[in-house]
C-alpha positions as a Python dict, from the first residue, in 0.01 Angstrom:
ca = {
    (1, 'X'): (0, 0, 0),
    (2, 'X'): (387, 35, -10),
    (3, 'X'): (339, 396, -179),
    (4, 'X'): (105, 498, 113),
    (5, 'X'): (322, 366, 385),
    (6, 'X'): (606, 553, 218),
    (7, 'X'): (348, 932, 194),
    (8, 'X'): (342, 833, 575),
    (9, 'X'): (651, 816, 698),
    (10, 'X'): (759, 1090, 514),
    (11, 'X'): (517, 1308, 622),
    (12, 'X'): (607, 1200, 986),
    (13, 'X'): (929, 1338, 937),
    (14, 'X'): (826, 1663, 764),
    (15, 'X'): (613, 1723, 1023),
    (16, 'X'): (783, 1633, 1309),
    (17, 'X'): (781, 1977, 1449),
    (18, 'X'): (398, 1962, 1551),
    (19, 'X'): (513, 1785, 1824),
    (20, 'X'): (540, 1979, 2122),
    (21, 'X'): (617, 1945, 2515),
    (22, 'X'): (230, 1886, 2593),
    (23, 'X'): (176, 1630, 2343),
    (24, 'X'): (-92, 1351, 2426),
    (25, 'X'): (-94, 1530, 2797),
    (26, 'X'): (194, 1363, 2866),
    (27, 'X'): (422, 1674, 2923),
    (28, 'X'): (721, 1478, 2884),
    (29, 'X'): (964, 1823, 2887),
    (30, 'X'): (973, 2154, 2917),
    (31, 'X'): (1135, 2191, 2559),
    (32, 'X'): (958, 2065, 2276),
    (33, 'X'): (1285, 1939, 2144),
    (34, 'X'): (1305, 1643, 2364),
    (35, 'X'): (989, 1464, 2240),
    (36, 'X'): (1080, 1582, 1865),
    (37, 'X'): (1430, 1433, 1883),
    (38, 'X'): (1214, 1072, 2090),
    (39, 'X'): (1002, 1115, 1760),
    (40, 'X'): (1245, 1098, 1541),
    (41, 'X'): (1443, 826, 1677),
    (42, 'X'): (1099, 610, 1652),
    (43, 'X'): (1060, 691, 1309),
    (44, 'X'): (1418, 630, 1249),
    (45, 'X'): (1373, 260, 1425),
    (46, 'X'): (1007, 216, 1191),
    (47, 'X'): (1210, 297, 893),
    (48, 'X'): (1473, 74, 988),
    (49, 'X'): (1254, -241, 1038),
    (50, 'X'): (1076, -166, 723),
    (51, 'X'): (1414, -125, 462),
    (52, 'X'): (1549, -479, 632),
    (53, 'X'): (1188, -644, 602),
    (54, 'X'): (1191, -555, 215),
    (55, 'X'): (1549, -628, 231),
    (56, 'X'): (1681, -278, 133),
    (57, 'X'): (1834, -172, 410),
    (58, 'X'): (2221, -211, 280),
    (59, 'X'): (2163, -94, -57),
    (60, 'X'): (1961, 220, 64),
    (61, 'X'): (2225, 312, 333),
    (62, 'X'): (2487, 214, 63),
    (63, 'X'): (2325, 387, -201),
    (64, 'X'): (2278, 719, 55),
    (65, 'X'): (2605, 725, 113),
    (66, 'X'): (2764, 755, -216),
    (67, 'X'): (2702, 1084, -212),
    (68, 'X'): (2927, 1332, -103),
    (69, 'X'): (2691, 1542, 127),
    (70, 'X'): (2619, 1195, 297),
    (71, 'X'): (2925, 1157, 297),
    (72, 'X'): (3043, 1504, 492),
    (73, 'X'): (2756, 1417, 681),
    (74, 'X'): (2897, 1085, 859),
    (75, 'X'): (3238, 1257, 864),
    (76, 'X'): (3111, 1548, 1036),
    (77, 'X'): (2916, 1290, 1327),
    (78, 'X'): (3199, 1073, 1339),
    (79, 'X'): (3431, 1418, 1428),
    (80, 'X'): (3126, 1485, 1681),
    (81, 'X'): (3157, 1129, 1823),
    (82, 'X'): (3597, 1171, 1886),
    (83, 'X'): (3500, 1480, 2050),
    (84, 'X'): (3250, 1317, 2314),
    (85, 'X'): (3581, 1160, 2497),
    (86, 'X'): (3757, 1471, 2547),
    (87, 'X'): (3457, 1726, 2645),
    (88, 'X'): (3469, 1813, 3041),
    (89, 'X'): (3142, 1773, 3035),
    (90, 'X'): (3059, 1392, 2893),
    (91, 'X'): (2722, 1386, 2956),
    (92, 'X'): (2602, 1715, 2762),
    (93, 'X'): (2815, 1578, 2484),
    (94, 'X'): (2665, 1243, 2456),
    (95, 'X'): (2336, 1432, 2449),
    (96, 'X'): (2429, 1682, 2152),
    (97, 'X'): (2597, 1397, 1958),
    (98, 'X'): (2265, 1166, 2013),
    (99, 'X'): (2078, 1441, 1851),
    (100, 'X'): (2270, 1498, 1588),
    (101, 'X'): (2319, 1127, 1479),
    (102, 'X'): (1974, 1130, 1481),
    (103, 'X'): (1984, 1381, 1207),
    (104, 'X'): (2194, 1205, 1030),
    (105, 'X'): (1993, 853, 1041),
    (106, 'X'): (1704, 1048, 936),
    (107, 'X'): (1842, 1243, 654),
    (108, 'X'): (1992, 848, 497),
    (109, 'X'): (1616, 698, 582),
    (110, 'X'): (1423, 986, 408),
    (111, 'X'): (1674, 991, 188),
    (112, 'X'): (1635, 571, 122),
    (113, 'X'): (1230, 609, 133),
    (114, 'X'): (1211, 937, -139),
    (115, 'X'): (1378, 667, -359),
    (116, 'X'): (1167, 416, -321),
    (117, 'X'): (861, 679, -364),
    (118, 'X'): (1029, 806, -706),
    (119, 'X'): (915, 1083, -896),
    (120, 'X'): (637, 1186, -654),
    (121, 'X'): (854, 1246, -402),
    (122, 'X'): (905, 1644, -560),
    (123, 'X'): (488, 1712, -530),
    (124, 'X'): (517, 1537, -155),
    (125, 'X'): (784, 1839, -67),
    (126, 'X'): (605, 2062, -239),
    (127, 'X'): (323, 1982, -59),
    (128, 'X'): (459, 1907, 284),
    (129, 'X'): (611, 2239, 291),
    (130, 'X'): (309, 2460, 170),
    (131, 'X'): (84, 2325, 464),
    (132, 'X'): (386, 2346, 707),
    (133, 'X'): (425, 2772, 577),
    (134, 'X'): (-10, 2770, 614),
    (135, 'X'): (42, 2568, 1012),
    (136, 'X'): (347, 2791, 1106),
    (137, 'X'): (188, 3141, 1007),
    (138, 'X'): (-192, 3107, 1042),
    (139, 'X'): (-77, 3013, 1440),
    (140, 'X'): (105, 3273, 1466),
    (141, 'X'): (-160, 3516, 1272),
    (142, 'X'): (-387, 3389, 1516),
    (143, 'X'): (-182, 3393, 1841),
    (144, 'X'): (-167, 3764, 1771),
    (145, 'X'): (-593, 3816, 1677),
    (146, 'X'): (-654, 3654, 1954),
    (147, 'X'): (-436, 3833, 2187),
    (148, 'X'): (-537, 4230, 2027),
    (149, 'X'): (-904, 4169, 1873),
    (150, 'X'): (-1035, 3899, 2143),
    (151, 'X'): (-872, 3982, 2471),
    (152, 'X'): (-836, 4345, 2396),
    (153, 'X'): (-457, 4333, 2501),
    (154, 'X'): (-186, 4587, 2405),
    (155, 'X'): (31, 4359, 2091),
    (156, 'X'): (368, 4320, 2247),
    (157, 'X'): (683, 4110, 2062),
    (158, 'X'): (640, 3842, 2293),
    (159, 'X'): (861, 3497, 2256),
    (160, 'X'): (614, 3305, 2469),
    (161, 'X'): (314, 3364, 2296),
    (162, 'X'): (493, 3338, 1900),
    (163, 'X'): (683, 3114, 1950),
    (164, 'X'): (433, 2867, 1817),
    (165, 'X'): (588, 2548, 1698),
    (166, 'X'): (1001, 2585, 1771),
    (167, 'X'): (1029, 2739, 2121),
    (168, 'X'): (1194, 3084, 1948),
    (169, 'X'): (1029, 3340, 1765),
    (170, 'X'): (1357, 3400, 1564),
    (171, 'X'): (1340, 3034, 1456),
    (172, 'X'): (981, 3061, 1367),
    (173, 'X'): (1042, 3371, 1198),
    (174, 'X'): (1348, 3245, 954),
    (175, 'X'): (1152, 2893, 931),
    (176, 'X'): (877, 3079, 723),
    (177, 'X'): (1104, 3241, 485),
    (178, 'X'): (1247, 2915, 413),
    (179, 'X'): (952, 2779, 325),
    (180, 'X'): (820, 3100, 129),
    (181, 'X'): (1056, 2983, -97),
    (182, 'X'): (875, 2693, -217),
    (183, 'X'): (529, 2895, -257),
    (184, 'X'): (760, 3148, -496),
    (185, 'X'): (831, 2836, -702),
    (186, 'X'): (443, 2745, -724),
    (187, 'X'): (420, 3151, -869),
    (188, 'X'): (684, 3127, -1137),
    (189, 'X'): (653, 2783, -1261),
    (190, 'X'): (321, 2684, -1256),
    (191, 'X'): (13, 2812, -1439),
    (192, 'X'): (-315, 2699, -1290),
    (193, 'X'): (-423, 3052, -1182),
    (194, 'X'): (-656, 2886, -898),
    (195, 'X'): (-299, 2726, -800),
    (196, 'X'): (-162, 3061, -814),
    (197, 'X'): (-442, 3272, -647),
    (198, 'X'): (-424, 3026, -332),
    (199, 'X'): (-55, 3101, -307),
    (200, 'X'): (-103, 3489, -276),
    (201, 'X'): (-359, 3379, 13),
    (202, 'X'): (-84, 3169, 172),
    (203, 'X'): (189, 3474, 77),
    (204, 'X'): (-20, 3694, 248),
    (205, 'X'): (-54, 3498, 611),
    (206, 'X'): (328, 3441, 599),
    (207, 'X'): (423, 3810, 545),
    (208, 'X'): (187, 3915, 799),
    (209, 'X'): (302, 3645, 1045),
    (210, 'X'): (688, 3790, 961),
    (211, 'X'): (549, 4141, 1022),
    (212, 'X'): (398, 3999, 1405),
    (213, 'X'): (773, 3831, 1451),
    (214, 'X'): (960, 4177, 1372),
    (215, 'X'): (1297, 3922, 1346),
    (216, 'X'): (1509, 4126, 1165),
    (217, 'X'): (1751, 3854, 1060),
    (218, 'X'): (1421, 3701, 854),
    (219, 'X'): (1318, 4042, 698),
    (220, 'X'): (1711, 4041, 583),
    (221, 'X'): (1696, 3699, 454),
    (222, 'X'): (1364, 3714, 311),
    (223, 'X'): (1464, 4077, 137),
    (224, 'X'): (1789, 3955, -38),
    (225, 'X'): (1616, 3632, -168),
    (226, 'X'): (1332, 3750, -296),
    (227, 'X'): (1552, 4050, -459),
    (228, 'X'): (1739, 3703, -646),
    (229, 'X'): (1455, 3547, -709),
    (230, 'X'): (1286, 3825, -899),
    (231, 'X'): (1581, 3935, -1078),
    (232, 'X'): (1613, 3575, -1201),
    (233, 'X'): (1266, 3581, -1341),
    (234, 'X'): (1272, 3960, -1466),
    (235, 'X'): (1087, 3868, -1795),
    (236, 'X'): (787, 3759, -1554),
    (237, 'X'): (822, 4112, -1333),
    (238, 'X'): (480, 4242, -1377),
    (239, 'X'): (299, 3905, -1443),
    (240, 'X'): (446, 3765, -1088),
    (241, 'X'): (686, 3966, -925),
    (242, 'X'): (455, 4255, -899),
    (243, 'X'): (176, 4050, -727),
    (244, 'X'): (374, 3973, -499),
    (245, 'X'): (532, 4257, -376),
    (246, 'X'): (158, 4425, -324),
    (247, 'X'): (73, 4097, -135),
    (248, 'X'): (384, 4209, 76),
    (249, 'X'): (261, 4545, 116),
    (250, 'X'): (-70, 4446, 254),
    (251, 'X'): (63, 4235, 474),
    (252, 'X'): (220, 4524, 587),
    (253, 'X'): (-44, 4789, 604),
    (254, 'X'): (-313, 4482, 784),
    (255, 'X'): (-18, 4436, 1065),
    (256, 'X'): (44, 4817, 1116),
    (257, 'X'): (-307, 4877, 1122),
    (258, 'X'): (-473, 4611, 1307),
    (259, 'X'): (-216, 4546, 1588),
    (260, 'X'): (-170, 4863, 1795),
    (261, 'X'): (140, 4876, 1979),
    (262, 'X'): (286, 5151, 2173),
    (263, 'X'): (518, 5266, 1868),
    (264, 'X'): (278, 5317, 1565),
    (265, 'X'): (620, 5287, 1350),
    (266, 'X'): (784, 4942, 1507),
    (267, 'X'): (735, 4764, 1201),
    (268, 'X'): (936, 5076, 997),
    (269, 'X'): (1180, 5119, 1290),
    (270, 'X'): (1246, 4732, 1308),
    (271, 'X'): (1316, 4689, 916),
    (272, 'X'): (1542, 5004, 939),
    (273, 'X'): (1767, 4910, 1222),
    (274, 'X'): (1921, 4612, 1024),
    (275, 'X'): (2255, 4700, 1060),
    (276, 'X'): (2599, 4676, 1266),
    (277, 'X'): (2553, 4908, 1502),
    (278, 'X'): (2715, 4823, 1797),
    (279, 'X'): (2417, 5029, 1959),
    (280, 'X'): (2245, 4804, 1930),
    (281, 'X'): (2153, 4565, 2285),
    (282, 'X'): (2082, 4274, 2052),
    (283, 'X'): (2364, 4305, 1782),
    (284, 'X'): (2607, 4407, 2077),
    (285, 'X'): (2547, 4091, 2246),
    (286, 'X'): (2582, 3851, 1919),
    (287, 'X'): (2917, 4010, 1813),
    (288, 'X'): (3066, 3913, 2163),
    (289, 'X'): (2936, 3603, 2165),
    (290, 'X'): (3134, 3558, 1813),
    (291, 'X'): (3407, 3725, 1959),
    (292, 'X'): (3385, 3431, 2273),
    (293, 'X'): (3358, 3148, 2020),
    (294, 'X'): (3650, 3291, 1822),
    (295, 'X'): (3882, 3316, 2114),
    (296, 'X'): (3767, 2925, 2231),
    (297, 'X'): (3876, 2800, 1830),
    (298, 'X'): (4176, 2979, 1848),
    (299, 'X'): (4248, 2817, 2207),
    (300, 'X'): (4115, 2487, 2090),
    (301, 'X'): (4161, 2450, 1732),
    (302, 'X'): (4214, 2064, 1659),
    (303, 'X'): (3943, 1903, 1930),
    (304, 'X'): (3770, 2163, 2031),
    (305, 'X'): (3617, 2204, 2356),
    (306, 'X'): (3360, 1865, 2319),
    (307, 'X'): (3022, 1890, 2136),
    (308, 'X'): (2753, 2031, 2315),
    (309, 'X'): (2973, 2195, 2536),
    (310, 'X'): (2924, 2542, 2460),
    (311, 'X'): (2695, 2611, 2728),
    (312, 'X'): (2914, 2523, 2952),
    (313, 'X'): (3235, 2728, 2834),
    (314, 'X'): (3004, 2995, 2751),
    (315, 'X'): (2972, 3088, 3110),
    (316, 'X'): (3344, 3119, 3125),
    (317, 'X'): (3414, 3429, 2914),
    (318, 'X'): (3063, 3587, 2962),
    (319, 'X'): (3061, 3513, 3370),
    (320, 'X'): (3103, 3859, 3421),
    (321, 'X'): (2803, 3996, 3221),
    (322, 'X'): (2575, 3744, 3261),
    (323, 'X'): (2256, 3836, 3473),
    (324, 'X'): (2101, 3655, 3738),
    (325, 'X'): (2113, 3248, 3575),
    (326, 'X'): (2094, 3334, 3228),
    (327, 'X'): (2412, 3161, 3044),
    (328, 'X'): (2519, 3196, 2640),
    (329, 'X'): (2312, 2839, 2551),
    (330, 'X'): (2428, 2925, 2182),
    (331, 'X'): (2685, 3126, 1983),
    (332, 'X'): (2386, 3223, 1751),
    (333, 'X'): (2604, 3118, 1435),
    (334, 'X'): (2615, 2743, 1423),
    (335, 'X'): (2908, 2744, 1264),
    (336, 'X'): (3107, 2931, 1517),
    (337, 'X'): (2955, 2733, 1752),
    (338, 'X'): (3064, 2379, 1579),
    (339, 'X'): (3426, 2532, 1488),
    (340, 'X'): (3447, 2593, 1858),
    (341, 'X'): (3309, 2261, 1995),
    (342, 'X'): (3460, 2018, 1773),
    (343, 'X'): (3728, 2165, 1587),
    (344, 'X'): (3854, 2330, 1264),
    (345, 'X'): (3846, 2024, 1061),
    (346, 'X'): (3478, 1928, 1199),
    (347, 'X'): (3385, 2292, 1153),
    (348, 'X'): (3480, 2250, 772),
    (349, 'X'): (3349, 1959, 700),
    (350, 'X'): (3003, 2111, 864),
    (351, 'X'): (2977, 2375, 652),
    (352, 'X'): (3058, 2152, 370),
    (353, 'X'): (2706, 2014, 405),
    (354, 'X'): (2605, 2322, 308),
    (355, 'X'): (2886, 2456, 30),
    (356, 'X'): (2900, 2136, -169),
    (357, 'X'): (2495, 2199, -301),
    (358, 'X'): (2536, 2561, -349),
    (359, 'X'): (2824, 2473, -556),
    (360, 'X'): (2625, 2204, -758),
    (361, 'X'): (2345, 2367, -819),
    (362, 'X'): (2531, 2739, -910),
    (363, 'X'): (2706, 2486, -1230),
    (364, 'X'): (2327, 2402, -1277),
    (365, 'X'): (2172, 2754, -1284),
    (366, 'X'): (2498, 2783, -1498),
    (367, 'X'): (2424, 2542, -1779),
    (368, 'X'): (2032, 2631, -1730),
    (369, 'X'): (1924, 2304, -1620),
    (370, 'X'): (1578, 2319, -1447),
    (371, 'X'): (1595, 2700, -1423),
    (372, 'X'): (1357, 2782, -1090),
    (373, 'X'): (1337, 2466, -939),
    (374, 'X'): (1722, 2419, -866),
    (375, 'X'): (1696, 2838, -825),
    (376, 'X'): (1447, 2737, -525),
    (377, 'X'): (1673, 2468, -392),
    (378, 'X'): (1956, 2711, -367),
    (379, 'X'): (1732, 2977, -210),
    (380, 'X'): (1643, 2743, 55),
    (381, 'X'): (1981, 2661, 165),
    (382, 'X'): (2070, 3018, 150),
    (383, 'X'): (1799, 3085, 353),
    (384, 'X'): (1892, 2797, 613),
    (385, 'X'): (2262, 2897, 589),
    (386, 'X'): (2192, 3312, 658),
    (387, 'X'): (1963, 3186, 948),
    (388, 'X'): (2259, 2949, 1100),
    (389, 'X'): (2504, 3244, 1066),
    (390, 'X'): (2254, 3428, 1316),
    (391, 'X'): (2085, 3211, 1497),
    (392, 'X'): (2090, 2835, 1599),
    (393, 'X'): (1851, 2651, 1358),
    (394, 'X'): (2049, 2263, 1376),
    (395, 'X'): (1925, 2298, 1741),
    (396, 'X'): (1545, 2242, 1644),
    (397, 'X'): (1426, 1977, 1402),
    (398, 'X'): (1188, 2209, 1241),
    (399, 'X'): (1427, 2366, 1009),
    (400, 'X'): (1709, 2140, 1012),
    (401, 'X'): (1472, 1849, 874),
    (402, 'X'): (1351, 2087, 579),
    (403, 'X'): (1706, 2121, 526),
    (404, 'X'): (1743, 1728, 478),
    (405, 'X'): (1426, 1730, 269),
    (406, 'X'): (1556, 2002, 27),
    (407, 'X'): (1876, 1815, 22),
    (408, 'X'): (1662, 1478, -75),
    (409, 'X'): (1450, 1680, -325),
    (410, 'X'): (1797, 1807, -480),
    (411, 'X'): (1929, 1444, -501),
    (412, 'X'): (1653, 1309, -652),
    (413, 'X'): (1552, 1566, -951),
    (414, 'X'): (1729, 1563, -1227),
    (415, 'X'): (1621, 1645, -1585),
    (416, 'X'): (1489, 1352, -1709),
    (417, 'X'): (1274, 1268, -1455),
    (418, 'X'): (1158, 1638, -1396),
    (419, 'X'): (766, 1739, -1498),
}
């Protein structure tokens, strides 16, 4: 019974990203966010009451916090929380600190339950995030049928209508590379070929879905990691590697063919413009809102302007080019944005998180020591990491919670234990 309870609740948290504005009619906000952040905080208070009713709530937190990602972790919120009393804006801050404590309970509670589930708790990621790559893309496969083959409508790149599951197509977009990740580890590791065929299927809805999305930040990511992953398993190049990139290429030929758009070439013209050109509308306006957040850390290097406060001193160096209400909500590198909000020394100890896993599992892949699975770990985080240095992915559970689950999965495999 425990063992169910336990495939529960940590499905609850994978999944948390299902829940949307709309959910039970009770249209509780016009950002999905807000009830995902409520639902956490519920499952955070169920896992709670069920560690101190088995009586392992102090050696789980205790034992979660040995680490030394845990440990950055409640550094980094701690930082957040000095911050909240010097921020002109208190409120906002409170908010954006709320959230991510939340993040932080829920990466020691998943953390404290994938312990108590043991072994398993590898095939319930795995599993968790094949269905979650299957949900994310098949919606946004058939946002897009629906739209050209049902209603007869011209395909436009439209945010609204893609945005499926995390409110930005850009998230959405670098959300499915992370998870592609996991299906390339299904490829190269395992050998039931009916295992195997199914993840070509599922290959083959996410590339399309990235072709739809046209995020050029996710073709980047997806491109580099794939290029690692391959070259890591070159002696399996035309057994796996070659599968997949004609899966890739008829993802690409079904989207160019079946969506008709006013430029037959987007798809080729999208892939190609990945580059800094300062041309570019889109790049143009991301390098000066680096430029912003650099000029805020170097004006407010120890405190920092207050977490969550961005938004607010956003509108004070990009007042002038704004248009109509529209304000800077992010820097579009959450790092830049966290340097800027809550300090150098907050800033580092955020991108710790992130540094301190790459670093263990680089001595792993080193030594050899579970060759593709830590290679997929690493890919994920890179993916995660490429996405926050271009977009804003701690803002929305969906991918900072597969973070915390790849983090889990990292703690708890090790060699022995590993089949």
């Amino acid at each position: 019974m425990k063992n169910v309870f336990n495939a529960v609740i940590l499905s609850l948290y994978f999944f948390v990203f299902l829940i949307s504005e709309t959910t039970f009619n009770l249209y509780l906000s016009w950002d999905r966010i807000v009830p995902q952040f409520l639902f956490l905080s519920i499952l955070n208070t169920l896992s709670f009451i069920y560690l101190l009713r088995n009586n392992l709530l102090l050696i789980s937190v205790d034992c979660a916090l040995k680490d030394k990602i845990a440990k950055c972790y409640s550094f980094f919120i701690l930082i957040c929380l000095f911050s909240v009393f010097f921020a002109n804006n208190f409120s906002e801050s409170v908010i954006a600190f709320s959230r991510y404590f939340t993040y932080l309970l829920s990466f020691i509670f998943i953390f404290s339950i994938a312990k108590l589930t043991g072994e398993i708790f590898l095939k319930y990621f795995i599993i968790f995030s094949v269905t979650a790559l299957f949900i994310e893309s098949s919606s946004i496969l058939y946002n897009a049928l629906d739209r050209v083959l049902i209603n007869g409508q011209t395909f436009e790149r439209d945010n609204f209508l893609l945005r499926t599951f995390t409110g930005n197509i850009n998230i959405a977009a670098n959300s499915i590379v992370s998870k592609i990740m996991v299906v390339y580890l299904i490829i190269y590791t395992y050998k039931d070929k009916r295992l195997i065929y199914l993840s070509y299927v599922l290959l083959f809805v996410a590339f399309s879905a990235l072709f739809i999305l046209l995020t050029r930040s996710a073709f980047l990511s997806l491109g580099l990691l794939t290029l690692v992953v391959m070259f890591f398993n070159f002696k399996k190049f035309v057994k796996s590697s070659i599968p997949i990139l004609a899966v890739m290429s008829i993802g690409y030929f079904f989207v160019n063919s079946t969506f008709n758009t006013e430029n037959p070439d987007e798809i080729t013209s999208r892939i190609s413009s990945i580059s800094l050109n300062t041309e570019d509308d889109s790049i143009n306006e991301r390098l000066g809102y680096y430029s912003d957040a650099v000029k805020s850390i170097m004006q407010y290097p120890i405190l920092g302007i207050g977490v969550g406060n961005w938004k607010i001193k956003s509108i004070q160096y990009a007042g002038d080019s704004v248009v109509g209400y529209t304000v800077p909500y992010h820097v579009h590198n959450d790092f830049l944005q966290i340097f800027a909000e809550i300090g150098i020394i907050g800033g580092l100890t955020y991108l710790m998180i992130y540094l301190i896993p790459i670093y263990r599992i680089l001595i792993k892949l080193k030594d050899r020591v579970l060759d593709n699975l830590n290679l997929i770990y690493l890919l994920i985080i890179s993916a995660i990491f490429i996405d926050s240095m271009l977009n804003f992915p701690i803002a929305r559970p969906v991918n900072h919670i597969f973070l915390l689950f790849t983090l889990v999965a990292l703690l708890q495999t090790s060699k022995s234990n590993f089949k």
